[in-house]
C-alpha positions as CSV (number, residue, x, y, z in Angstrom):
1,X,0.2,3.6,14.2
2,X,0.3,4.6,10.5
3,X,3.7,4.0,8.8
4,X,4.9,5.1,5.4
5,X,8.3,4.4,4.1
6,X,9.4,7.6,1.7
7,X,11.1,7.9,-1.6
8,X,14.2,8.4,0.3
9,X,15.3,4.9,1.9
10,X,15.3,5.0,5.3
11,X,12.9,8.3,6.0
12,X,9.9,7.0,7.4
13,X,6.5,9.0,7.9
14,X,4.5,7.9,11.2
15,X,1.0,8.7,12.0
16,X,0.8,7.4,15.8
17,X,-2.9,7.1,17.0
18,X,-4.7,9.4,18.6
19,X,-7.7,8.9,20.9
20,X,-9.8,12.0,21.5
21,X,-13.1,12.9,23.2
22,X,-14.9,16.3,24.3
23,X,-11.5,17.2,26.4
24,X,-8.8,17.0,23.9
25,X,-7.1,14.1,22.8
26,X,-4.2,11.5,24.2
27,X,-1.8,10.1,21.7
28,X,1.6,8.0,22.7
29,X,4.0,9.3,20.9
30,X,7.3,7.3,20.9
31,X,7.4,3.8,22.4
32,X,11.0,2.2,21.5
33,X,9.2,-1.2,21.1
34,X,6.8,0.0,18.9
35,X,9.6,1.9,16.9
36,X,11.6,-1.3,16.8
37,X,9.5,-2.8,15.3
38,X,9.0,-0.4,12.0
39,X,12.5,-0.2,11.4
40,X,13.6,2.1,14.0
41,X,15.9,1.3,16.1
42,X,17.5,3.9,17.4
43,X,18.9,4.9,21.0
44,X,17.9,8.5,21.1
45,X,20.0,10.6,23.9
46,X,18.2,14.3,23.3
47,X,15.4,15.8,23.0
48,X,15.2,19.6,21.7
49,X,12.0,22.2,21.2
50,X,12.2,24.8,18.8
51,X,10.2,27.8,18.7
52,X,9.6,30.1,15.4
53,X,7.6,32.9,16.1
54,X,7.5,34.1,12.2
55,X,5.7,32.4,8.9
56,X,8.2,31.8,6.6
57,X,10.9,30.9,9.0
58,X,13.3,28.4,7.8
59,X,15.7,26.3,9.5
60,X,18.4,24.0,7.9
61,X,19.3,22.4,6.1
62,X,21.4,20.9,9.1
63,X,23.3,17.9,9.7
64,X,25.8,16.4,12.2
65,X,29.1,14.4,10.2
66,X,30.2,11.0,12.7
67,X,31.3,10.4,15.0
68,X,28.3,12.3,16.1
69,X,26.2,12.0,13.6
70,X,22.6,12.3,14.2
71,X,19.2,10.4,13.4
72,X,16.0,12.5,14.2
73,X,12.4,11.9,14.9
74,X,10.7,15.2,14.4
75,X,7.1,16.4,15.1
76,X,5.2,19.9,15.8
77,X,3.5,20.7,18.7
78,X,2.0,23.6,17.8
79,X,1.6,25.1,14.4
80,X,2.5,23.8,11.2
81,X,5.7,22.9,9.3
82,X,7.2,22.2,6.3
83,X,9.5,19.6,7.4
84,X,12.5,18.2,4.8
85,X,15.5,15.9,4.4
86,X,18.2,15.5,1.7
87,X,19.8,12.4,1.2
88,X,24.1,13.1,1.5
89,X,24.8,9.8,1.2
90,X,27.6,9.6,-1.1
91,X,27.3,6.9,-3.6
92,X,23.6,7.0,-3.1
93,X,20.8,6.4,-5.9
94,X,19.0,9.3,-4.3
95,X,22.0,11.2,-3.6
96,X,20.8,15.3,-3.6
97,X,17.0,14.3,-3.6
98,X,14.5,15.9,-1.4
99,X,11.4,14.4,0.5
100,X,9.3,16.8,2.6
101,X,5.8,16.7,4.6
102,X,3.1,18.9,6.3
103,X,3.6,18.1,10.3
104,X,1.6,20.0,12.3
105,X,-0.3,20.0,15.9
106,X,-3.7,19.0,14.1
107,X,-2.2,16.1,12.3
108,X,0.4,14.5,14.5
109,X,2.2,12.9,12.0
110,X,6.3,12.6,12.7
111,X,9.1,12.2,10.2
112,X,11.9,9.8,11.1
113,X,15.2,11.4,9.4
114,X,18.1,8.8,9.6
115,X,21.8,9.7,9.7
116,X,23.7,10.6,6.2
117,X,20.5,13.2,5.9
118,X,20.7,16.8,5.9
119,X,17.5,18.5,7.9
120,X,15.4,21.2,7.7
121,X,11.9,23.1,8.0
122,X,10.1,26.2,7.0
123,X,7.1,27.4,9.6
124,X,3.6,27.4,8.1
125,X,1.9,28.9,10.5
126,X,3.2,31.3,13.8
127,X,4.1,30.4,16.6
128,X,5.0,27.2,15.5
129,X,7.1,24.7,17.8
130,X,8.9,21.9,16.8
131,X,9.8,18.9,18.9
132,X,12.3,16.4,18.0
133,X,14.7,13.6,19.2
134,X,18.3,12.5,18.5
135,X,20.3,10.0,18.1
136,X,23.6,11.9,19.4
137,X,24.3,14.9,21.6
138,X,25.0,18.7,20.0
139,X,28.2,18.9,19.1
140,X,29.4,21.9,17.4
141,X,32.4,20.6,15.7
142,X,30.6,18.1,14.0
143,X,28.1,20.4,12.6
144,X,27.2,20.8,8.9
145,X,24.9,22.7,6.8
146,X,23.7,22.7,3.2
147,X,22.0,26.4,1.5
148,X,18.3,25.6,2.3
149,X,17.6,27.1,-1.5
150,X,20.1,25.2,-3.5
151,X,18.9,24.9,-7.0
152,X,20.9,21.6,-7.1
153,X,18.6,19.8,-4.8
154,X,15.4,22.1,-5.7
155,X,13.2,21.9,-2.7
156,X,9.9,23.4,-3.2
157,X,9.6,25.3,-0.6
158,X,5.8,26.1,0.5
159,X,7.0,29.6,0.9
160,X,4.4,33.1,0.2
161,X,7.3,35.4,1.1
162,X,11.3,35.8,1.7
163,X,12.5,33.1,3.7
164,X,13.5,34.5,7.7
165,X,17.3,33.1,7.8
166,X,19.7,33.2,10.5
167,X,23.0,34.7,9.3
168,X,24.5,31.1,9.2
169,X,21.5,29.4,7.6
170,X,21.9,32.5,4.9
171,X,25.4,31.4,3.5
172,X,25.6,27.7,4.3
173,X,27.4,26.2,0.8
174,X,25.7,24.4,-2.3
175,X,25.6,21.1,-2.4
176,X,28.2,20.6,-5.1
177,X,30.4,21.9,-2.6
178,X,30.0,19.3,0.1
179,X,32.4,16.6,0.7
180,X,29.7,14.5,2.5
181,X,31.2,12.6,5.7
182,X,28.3,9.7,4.9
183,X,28.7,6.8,2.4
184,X,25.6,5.1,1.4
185,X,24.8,1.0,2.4
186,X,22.6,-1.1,0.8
């Protein structure tokens, strides 16, 4: 396993290995023990599969205030992503910064997004299915959302056209808006 700690403490890239031949290839890819012991801890309770049929389509920039608040473990299984997170930790040094990577089918790799981030992605390629654990159930009261194009935070998005938005994704509020639920600890 390959294991990269981000700018943004606490969001963790992870390359698990993979072991291929003339049929394919087998890789393991979550093993609580193994997680454990990088830093991540974390009772996940859900799985969830996405699929985005379009290039260009972005989701987010989600996240879930406490008591349900949610830490994810996100890969693709098919296709390609831009996948992001955005520290909303009030009180943090990185507070409004931005850290994103390439995860796609071909390279495996999986970005660990704690709680007191926001979350999002925008598909590289179509088709593209996303595959991701969580820390807490859906809950729909406890949802949140930050504008995925908020000049405040600046992500640069690896974009060749208009975004494809769902209606709510379209007018989610800026950042200088939010009145984050999460405080940061050192």
């Amino acid at each position: 396993m390959q294991f990269e700690e981000m700018k943004l403490r606490g969001v963790k890239l992870l390359k698990p290995k993979r072991f291929g031949d003339h049929r394919g290839f087998f890789a393991e890819t979550y093993s609580r023990r193994v997680y454990a012991s990088l830093g991540i801890d974390v009772e996940f309770v859900q799985d969830n599969h996405s699929l985005s049929r379009a290039v260009g389509t972005v989701r987010g920039l989600h996240f879930q205030a406490p008591p349900n608040a949610q830490a994810k473990l996100v890969r693709c299984g098919r296709g390609a992503i831009f996948d992001v997170a955005v520290d909303i930790r009030r009180g943090s040094p990185t507070f409004g910064q931005w850290v994103g990577y390439e995860l796609s089918a071909e390279n495996g790799a999986q970005l660990f997004i704690p709680a007191g981030f926001a979350h999002g992605f925008a598909t590289l390629m179509p088709d593209s299915e996303i595959i991701y654990k969580c820390s807490d159930y859906y809950a729909p009261a406890s949802e949140g959302a930050l504008r995925w194009d908020d000049p405040a935070i600046g992500i640069d998005w690896p974009l060749t056209g208009a975004a494809i938005l769902s209606g709510k994704d379209a007018v989610a509020p800026l950042l200088v808006h939010l009145d984050s639920p999460f405080d940061y600890e050192e």
